[in-house]
C-alpha positions as CSV (number, residue, x, y, z in Angstrom):
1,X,-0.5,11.2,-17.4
2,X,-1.2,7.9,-16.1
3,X,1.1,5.4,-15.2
4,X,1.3,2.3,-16.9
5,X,-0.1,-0.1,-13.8
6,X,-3.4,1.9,-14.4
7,X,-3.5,1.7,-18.4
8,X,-2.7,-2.3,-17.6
9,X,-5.6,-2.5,-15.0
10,X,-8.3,-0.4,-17.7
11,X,-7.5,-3.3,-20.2
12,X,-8.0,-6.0,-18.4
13,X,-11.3,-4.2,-16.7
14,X,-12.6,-3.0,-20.4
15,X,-10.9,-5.0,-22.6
16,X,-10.1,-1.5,-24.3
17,X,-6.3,0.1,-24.4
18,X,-5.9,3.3,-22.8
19,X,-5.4,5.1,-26.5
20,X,-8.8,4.0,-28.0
21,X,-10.4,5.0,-24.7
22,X,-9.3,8.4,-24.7
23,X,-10.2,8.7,-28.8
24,X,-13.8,7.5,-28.0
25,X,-16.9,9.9,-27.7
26,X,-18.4,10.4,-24.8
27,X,-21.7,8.3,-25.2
28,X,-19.3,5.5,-26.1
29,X,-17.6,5.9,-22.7
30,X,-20.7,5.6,-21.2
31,X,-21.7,2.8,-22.7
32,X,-18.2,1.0,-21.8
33,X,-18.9,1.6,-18.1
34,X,-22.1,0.6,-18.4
35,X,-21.4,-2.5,-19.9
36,X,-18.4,-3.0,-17.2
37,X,-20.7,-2.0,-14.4
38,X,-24.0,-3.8,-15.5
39,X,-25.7,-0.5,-14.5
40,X,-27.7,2.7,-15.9
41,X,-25.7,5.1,-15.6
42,X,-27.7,8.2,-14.5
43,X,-28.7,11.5,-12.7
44,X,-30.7,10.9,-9.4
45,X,-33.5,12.6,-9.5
46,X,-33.9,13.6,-5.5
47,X,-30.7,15.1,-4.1
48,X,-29.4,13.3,-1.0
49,X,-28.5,16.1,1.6
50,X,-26.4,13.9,3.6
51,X,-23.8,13.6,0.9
52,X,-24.1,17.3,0.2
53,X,-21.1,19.1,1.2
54,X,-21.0,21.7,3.6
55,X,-17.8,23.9,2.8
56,X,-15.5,25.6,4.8
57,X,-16.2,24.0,8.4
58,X,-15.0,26.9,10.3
59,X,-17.7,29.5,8.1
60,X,-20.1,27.2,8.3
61,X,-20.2,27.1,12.2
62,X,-19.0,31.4,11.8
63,X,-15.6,30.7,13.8
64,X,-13.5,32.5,11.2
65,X,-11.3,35.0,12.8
66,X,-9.8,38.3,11.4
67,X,-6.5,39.3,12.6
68,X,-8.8,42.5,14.2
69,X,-10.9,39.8,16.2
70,X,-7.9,38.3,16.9
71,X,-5.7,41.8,18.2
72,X,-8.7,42.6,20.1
73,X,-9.1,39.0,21.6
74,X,-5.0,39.3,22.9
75,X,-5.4,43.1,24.2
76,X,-8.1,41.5,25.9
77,X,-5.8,39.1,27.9
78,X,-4.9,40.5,31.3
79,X,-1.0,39.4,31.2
80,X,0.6,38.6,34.3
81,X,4.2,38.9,33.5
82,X,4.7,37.9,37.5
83,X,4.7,33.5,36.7
């Protein structure tokens, strides 16, 4: 549910109420936000890799843990109980 600051704002943007715009199809959308934008709205043909995400940092640089890694990691640890 929007609020009623951002049906306000698609008004005066579209010059369409928030009701019809939901009621439309969607090539009529389309053609709203086209005529808003003054753009083609379209598909890019070539994928840009740099705005490709990349997931889960941590698996994509393979420093995901499990709690054996981890339990072998600690018994690992020479503790000096001493300090």
């Amino acid at each position: 549910m929007l609020i009623q600051v951002v049906k306000d704002r698609l008004i005066v943007d579209s010059g369409i109420g928030y009701n019809d715009f939901i009621k439309m199809s969607p090539l009529a959308e389309r053609k709203v936000v086209e005529d808003i934008t003054h753009r083609h709205l379209s598909v890019p043909s070539k994928r840009d890799y740099r705005k490709v995400g990349r997931g889960n940092p941590l698996v994509a640089r393979r420093r995901v843990k499990t709690i054996k890694d981890v339990d072998k990691g600690l018994s690992e640890i020479k503790w000096d109980w001493t300090k």
